[in-house]
C-alpha positions in Angstrom: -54.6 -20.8 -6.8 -56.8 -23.4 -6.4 -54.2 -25.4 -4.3 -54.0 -22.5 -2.3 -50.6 -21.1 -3.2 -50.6 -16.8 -2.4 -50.4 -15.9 -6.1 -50.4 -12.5 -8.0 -53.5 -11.8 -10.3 -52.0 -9.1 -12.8 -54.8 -6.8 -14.7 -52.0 -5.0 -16.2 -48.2 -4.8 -16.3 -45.2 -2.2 -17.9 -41.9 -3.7 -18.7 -39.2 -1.4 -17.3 -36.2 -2.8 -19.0 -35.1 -5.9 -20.8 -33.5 -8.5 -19.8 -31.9 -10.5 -22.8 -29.3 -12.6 -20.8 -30.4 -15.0 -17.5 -28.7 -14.5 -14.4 -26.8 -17.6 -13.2 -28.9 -19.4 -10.4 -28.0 -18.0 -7.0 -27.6 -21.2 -5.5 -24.7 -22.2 -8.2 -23.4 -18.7 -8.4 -20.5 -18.6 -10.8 -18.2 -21.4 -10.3 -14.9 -19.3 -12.7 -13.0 -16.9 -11.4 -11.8 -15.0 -14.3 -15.8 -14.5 -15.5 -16.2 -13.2 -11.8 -13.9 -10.6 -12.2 -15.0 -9.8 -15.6 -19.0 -9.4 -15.0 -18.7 -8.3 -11.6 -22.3 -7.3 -12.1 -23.5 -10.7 -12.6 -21.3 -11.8 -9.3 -22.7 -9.4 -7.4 -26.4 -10.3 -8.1 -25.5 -13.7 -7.6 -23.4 -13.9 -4.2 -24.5 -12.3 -1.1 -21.1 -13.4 -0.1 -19.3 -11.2 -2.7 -21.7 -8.2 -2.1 -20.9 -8.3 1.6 -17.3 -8.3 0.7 -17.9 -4.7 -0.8 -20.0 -3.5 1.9 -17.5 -4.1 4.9 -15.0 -2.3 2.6 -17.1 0.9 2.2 -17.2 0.9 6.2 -13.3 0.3 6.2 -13.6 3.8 4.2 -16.2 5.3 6.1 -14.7 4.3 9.8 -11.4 5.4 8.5 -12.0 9.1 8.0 -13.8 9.0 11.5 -11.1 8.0 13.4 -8.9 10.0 11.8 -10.9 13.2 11.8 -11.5 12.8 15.3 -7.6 12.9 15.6 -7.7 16.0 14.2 -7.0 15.4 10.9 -8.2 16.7 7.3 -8.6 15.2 4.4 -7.3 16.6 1.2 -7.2 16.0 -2.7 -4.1 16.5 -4.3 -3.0 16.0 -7.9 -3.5 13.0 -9.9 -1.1 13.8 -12.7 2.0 15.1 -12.0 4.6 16.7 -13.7 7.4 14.5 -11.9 6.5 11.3 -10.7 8.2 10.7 -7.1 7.0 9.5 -3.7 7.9 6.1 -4.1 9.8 4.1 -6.1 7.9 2.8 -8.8 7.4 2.6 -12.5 4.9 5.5 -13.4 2.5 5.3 -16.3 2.8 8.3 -18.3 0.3 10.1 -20.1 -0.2 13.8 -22.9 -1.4 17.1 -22.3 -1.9 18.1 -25.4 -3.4 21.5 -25.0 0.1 22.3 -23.1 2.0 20.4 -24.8 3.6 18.1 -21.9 4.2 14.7 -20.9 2.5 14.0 -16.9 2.9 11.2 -15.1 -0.5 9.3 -13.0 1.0 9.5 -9.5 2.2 6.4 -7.8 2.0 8.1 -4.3 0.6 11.9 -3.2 3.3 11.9 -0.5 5.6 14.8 -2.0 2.2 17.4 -2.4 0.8 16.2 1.0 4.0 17.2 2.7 4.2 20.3 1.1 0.9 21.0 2.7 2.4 20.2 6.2 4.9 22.9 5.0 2.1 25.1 4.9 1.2 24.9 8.2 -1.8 21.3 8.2 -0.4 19.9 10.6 -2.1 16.5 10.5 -3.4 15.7 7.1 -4.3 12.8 5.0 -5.6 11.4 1.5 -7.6 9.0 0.5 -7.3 7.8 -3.4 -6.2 6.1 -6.3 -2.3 5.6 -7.0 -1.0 4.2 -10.4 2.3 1.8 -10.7 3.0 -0.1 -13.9 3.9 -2.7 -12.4 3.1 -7.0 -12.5 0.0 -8.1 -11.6 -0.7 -10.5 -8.4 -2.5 -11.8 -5.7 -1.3 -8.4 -4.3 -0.6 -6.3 -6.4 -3.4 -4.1 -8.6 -1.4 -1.3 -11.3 -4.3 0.7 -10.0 -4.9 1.1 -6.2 -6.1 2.8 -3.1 -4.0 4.4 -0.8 -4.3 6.1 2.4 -1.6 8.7 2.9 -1.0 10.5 6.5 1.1 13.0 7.8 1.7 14.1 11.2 3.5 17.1 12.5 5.5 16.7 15.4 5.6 13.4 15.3 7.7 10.7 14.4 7.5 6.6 13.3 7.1 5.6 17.0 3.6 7.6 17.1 3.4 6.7 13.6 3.8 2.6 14.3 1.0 3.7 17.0 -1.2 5.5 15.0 -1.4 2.8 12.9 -1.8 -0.4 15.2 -5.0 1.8 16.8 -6.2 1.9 13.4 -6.6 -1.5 12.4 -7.2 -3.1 15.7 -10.3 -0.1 15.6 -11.4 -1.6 12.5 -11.0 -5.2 13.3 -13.6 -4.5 16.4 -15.7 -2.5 14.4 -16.2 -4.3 11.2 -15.5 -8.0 13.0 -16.3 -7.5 16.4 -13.1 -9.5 17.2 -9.3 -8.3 17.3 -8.4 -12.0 15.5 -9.1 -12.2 12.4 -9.6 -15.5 9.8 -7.2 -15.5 6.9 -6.0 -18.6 4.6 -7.8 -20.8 7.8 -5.4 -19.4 10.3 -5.5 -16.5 12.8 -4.3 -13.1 13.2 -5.0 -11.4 16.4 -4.0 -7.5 15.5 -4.5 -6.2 19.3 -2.0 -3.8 20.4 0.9 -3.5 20.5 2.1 -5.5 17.6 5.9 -7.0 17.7 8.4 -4.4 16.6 11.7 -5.8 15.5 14.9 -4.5 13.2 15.2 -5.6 9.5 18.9 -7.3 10.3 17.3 -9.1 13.3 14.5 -10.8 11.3 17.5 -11.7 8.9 19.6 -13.5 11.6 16.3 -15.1 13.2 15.7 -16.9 9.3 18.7 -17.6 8.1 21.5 -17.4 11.2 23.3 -15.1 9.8 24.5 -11.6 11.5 24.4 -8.8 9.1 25.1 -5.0 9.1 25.9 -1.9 6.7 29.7 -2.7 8.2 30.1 -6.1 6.6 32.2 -6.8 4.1 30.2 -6.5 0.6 31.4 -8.7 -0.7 30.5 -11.5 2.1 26.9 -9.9 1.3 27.1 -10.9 -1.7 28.2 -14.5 -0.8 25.3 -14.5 1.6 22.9 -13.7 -1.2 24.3 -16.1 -4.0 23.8 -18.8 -0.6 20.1 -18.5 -0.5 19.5 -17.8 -4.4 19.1 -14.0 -4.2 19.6 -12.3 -7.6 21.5 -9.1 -7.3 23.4 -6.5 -9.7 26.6 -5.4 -9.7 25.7 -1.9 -8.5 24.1 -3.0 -5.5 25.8 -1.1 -2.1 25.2 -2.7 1.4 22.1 -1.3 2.4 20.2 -2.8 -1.4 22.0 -5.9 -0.4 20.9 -6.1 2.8 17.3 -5.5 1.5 17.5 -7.7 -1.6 18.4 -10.6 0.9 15.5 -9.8 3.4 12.9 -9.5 0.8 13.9 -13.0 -0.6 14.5 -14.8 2.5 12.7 -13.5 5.3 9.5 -11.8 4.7 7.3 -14.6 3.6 8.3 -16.1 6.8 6.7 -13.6 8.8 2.8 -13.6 9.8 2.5 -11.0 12.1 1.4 -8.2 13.3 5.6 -7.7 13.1 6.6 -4.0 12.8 10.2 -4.3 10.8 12.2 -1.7 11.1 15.6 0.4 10.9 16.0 0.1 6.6 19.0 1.5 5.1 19.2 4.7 3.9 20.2 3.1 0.7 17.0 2.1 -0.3 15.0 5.2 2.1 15.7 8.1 0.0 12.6 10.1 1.6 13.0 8.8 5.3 15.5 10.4 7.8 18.6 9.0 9.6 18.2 7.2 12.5 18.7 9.0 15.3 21.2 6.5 16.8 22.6 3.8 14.0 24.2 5.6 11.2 23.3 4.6 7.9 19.9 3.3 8.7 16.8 5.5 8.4 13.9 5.5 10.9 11.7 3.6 8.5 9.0 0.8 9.2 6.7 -1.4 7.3 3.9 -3.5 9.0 3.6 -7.0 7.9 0.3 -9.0 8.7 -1.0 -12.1 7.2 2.8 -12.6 5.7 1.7 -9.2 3.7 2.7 -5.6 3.7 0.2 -3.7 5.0 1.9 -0.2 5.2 5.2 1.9 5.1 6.2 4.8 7.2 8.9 6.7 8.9 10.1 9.9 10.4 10.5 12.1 7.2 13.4 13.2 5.6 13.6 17.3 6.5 16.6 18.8 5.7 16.9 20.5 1.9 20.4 19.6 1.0 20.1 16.0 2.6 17.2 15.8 0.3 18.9 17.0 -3.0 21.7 14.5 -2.7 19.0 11.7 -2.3 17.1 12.7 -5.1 21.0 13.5 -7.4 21.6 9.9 -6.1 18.0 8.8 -7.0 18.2 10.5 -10.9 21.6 8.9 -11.1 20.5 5.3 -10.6 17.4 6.2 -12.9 19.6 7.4 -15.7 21.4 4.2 -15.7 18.4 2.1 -16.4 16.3 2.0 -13.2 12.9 3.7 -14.3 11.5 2.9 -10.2 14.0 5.2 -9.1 13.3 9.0 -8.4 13.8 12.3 -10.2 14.8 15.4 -8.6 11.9 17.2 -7.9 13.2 21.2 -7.6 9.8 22.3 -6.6 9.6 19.9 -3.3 13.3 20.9 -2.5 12.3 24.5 -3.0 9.3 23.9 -0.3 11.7 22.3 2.4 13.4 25.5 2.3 10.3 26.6 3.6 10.6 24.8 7.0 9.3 21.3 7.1 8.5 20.7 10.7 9.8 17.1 12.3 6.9 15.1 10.8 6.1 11.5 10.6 3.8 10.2 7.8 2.2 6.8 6.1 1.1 5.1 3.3 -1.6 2.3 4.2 -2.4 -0.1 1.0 -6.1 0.2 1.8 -6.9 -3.2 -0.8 -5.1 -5.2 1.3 -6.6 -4.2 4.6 -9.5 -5.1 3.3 -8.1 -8.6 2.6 -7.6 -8.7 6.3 -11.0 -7.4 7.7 -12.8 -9.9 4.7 -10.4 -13.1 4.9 -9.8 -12.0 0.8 -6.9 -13.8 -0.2 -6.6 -12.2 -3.8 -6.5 -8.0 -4.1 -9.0 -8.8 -6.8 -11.9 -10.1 -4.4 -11.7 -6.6 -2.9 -11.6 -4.6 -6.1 -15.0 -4.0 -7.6 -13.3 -4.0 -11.3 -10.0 -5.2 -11.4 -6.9 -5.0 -14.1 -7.3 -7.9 -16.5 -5.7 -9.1 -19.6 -8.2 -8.3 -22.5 -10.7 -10.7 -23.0 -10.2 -13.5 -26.2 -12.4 -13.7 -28.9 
């Protein structure tokens, strides 16, 4: 130009595509949350901050499947729709075949086909995917999520609780270069080996109370109706004991805390501890006052099985549509031989929280639920 400015002199030009809306200006970016989440194309083109956000995820994903394939593991698919939701306890969405005439169900975990595969001799195997649950909305909770899913032969929740801690500490180096990580401006250091400590002890360390399967029900009870926790009538000691821990005690926790020991109550896929009858060998990892993941040493033995499940149908026939249903082909493969396995489920949405210092589910999920847009 004739001030000098490096300027393009155009002798012709094609327009590739139209553009009949303006982008917000990038140094404003978009200032509403709910139009974030809605036109998470316009976020994206706007914040390098968001688009970063979605790149360290798709390493999460990436790194993941390395670490574990170098263990030895495969990766699998396994069905989305099943004929009998199970796996966890949840409320399924359900959905129509009509060419067959039959309800299916979107899977809220692929834990029952992924042991069936262990059954058939994969020894160390794992799945990466979408799970359904109709369930609330949150700063955690998605109705539609990814999970990782992993099962180990000969192994049990020790090397699962291992497994596990190796994992995220991996990542947190990888993807952070740091074992501490930033979340709500305070700081998680996930380094090994993270605190492991028994649901009734976390209990007695927040409210001062001593509680087991042992005492009296109803002094549970009174215990709950102390500290405000809502519980039914057909609640047995180990839902008490549960109800009390998830209303009192968990949001207390920061972490990295293993809790563990839950009762078989409330387990109906994990197998009896080994030493403290009526509790399971079951753990879930809470970081960043979240749960990151539940595991344990998995429930082997047919018959034990079938009376969980009969015990599972009965509470689900009486109004609780979480609870699970008897599932004759998964008893049928146990039959089979299920070799002493340990598995997991990892909620891989909220680990990304933790490697991104995401403090809503919905800053790491390119398109999350939302209520339909007005007008």
């Amino acid at each position: 130009t004739r001030r000098g400015e490096l300027s393009v002199r155009v002798d012709s030009w094609t327009c590739l595509a139209e553009a009949r809306r303006p982008f917000p200006d990038k140094w404003h970016g978009i200032s509403d949350t709910d139009t974030r989440y809605r036109q998470r194309y316009v976020d994206l083109w706007v914040s390098p901050e968001a688009r970063n956000v979605f790149k360290v995820r798709s390493k999460m994903m990436s790194l993941t499947r390395s670490f574990l394939e170098t263990r030895g593991a495969i990766e699998v698919e396994t069905p989305i729709f099943h004929p009998i939701p199970g796996g966890a306890n949840a409320r399924p969405f359900t959905t129509h075949h009509n060419a067959l005439d039959l309800d299916l169900y979107l899977r809220v975990a692929p834990e029952l086909y992924l042991k069936r595969l262990t059954v058939a001799g994969f020894e160390k195997v794992f799945e990466i995917g979408r799970v359904f649950r109709n369930e609330g909305v949150s700063t955690r909770h998605n109705p539609e999520f990814t999970m990782l899913e992993l099962y180990e032969a000969y192994a049990d929740y020790e090397d699962i609780m291992q497994l596990v801690e190796e994992l995220v500490e991996y990542l947190a180096v990888e993807l952070t270069g740091s074992t501490i990580l930033k979340i709500d401006e305070r700081e998680l250091d996930v380094a090994r080996p993270w605190r492991r400590a028994t649901m009734v002890e976390l209990i007695e360390e927040a409210i001062g109370t001593t509680l087991s399967l042992d005492t009296p029900i109803d002094e549970l009870r009174a215990v709950a109706a102390d500290h405000e926790v809502p519980v039914k009538d057909s609640y047995g000691p180990g839902k008490l004991i549960l109800e009390i821990y998830e209303k009192t005690t968990e949001s207390l926790l920061w972490g990295p805390v293993y809790v563990t020991d839950y009762p078989v109550e409330v387990s109906p896929l994990s197998r009896e501890h080994r030493s403290e009858a009526g509790m399971t060998e079951r753990f879930e990892a809470i970081l960043a006052g979240r749960e990151l993941c539940n595991g344990f040493s998995e429930l082997i033995d047919p018959e034990q099985q079938r009376l969980r499940f009969e015990e599972q149908a009965a509470q689900n026939a009486s109004g609780d549509d979480e609870a699970m249903l008897v599932d004759e082909d998964y008893l049928r493969a146990l039959e089979y031989g299920l070799p002493p396995t340990g598995g997991v489920g990892i909620g891989m949405d909220r680990l990304a929280m933790l490697l991104t210092g995401a403090t809503s589910i919905r800053d790491v999920v390119l398109f999350p639920t939302l209520r339909p847009e007005q007008n």
